[in-house]
C-alpha positions in Angstrom: 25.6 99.1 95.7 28.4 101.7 96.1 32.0 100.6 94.9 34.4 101.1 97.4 36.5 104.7 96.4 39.7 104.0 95.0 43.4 104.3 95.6 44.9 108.3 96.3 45.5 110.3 93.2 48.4 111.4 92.9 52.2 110.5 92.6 53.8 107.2 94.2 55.3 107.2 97.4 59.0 107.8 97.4 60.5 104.7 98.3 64.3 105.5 97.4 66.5 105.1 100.4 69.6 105.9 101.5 72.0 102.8 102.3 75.0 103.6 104.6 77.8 100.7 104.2 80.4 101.2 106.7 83.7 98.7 107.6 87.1 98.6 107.9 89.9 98.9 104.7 89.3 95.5 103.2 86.2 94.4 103.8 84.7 94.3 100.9 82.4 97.4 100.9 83.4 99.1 98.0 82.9 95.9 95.5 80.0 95.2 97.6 78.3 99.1 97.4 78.8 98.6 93.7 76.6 95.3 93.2 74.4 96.4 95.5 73.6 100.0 93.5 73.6 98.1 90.6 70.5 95.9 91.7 68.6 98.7 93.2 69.0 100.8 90.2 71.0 103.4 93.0 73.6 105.8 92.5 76.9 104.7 94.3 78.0 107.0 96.5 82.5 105.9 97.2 83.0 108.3 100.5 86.2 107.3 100.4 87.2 108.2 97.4 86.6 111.6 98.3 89.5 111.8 100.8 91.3 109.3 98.1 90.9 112.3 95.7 92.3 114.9 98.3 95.0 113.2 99.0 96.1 112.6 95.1 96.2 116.3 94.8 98.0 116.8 97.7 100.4 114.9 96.7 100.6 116.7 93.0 100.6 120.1 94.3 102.7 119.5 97.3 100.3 119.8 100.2 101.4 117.5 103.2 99.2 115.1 104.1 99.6 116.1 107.3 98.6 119.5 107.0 95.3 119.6 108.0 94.5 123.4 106.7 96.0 122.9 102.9 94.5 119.6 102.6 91.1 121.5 103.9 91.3 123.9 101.5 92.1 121.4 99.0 88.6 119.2 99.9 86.6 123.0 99.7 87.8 123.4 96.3 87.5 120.0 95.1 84.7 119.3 92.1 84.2 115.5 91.9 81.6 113.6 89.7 80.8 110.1 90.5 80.0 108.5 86.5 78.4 104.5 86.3 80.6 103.4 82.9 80.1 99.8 81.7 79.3 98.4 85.3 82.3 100.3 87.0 82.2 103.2 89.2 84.4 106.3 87.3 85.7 109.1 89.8 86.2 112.4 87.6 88.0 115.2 89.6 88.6 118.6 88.0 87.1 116.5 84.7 90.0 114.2 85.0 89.5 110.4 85.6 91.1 109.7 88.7 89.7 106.6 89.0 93.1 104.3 88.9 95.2 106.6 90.6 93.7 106.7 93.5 93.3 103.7 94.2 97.3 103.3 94.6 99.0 102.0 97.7 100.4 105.5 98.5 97.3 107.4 98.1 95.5 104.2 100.2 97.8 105.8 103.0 97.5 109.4 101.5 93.8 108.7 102.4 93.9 107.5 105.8 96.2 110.4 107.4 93.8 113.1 105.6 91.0 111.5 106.8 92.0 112.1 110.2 91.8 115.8 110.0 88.3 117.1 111.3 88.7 119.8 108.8 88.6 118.0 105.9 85.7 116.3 106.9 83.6 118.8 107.8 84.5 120.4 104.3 83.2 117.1 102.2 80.2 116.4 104.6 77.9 119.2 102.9 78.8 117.8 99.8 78.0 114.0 100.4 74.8 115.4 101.9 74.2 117.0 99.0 74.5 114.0 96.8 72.3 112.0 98.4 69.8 114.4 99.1 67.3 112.8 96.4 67.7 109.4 98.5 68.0 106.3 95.6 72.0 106.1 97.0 74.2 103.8 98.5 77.3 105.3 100.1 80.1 103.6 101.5 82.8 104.5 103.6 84.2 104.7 107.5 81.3 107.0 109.1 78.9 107.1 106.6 76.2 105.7 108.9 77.1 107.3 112.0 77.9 110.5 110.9 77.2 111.5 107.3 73.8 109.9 107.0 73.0 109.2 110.9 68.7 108.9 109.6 69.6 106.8 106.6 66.9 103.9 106.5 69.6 101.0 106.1 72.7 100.8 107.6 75.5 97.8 107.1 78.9 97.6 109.2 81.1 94.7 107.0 83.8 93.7 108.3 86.1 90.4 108.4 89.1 88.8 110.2 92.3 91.0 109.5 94.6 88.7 108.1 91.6 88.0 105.0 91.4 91.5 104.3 94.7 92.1 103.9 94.6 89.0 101.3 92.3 90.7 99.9 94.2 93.8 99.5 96.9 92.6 98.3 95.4 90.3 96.0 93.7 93.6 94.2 97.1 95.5 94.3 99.1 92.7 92.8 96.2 92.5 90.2 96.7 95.6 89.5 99.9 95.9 88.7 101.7 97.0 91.9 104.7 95.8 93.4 102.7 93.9 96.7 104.2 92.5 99.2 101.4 90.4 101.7 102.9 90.8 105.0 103.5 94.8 104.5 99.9 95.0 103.4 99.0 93.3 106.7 100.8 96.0 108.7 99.2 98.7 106.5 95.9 97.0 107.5 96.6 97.4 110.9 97.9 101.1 110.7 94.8 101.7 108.8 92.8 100.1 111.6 94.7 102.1 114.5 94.2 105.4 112.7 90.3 104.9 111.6 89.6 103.9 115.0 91.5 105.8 117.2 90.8 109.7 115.6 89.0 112.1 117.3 86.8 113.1 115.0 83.9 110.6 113.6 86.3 107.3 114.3 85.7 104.2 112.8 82.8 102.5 114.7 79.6 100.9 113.8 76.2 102.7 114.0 73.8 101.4 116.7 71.1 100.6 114.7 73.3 99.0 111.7 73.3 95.0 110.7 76.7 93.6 111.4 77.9 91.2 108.5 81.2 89.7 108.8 82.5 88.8 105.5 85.4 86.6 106.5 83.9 82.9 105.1 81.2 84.8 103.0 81.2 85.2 99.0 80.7 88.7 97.5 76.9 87.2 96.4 76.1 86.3 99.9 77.3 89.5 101.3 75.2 91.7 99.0 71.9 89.4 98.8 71.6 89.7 102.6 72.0 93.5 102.3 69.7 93.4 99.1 67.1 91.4 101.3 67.1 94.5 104.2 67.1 97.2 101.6 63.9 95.8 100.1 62.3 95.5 103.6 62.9 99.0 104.3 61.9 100.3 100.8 58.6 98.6 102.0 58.1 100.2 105.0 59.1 103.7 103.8 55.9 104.6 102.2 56.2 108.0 101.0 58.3 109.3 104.3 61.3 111.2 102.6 64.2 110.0 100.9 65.8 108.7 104.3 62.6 106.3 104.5 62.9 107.7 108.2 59.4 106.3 109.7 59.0 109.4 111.8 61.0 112.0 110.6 60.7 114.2 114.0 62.8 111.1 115.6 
């Protein structure tokens, strides 16, 4: 009797996707992203700490944030590194660790107005595309799934009631150190909202085909097992496709 042939020779299929997390300031995406890259084994793409970065250096080298050409220029020049030490996402720019500083309240806002400029974004899209072009990532960010990585394979939009993620934020400022005050965090959450939403250029918005998950009465565990759950589904079904884990890459 004649065995039945065995399975292809050959390497595995590539089943390393790229996971687009987009949301509002506050959500949770960024704690989330990391937990989530940490249980896939993926690098962590931070989006927004690209324009975070831009807008520290702005600041230093006197470029207004509301100069959409300098900032540009600043975001074509800028060499970033993105380093997993002890369990925590490390930003290097220009081989400095920038990782606390921009995370400040001013560079929070900083971020936002440079953001707007559809100059600066086009200059850091090649770049985030470049970084994920391997697949095995999980970016986070305002337009990362609508924009950036339109064809990734799994796409989240968190988000949450306004007044809890402006607890939130202010609750991680005053952790860290910074003079907080709850109820001007509130109206920065709402600025931030206005201005993310209301730009020309790749607004705030969620993608189409992305799961919705509001994190308002949800723990950081729940939010990231139900994104581990889809991940793993779409790891499945990729199959050796590409690292988008597109299932018809023509589409």
């Amino acid at each position: 009797m004649t065995s039945p042939p065995g399975p292809p020779s050959g390497p595995a299929p590539n089943t390393r996707v790229v996971v687009a997390i987009d949301g509002p300031a506050g959500a949770g995406k960024s704690s989330a992203a990391r937990e989530l890259a940490r249980r896939l084994g993926y690098t962590l793409l931070d989006t927004g700490a690209l324009y975070r970065t831009v807008a520290l250096f702005a600041r230093r080298r006197g470029v207004d944030w509301d100069d959409a050409t300098g900032c540009a220029k600043l975001a074509s020049d800028l060499q970033v590194e993105f380093r997993l030490e002890d369990g925590e996402n490390r930003v290097f720019a220009f081989g400095e660790d920038v990782s606390a500083a921009i995370r400040s309240a001013d560079v929070s806002e900083g971020s936002s107005r440079v953001s707007s400029h559809p100059e600066v974004r086009r200059a850091l899209l090649d770049l985030q595309r470049r970084l994920a072009r391997e697949g095995g990532v999980v970016a986070e960010g305002r337009d990362v799934g609508t924009v950036v990585f339109p064809d990734a394979a799994a796409k989240f939009f968190l988000t949450a009631d306004p007044g809890v993620r402006a607890r939130r934020r202010y609750e991680e400022l005053a952790a860290a150190g910074e003079d907080a005050d709850y109820h001007a965090t509130f109206a920065d959450i709402e600025r931030r909202d206005a201005r993310d939403t209301g730009r020309a250029e790749a607004p705030l918005t969620q993608a189409a085909d992305a799961r919705r998950i509001d994190s308002t009465e949800l723990g950081p565990d729940e939010v990231v097992e139900t994104m581990l759950r889809e991940v793993r589904d779409r790891e499945a079904r990729a199959g050796g496709t590409g690292p988008q884990g597109s299932e018809d890459a023509s589409e």
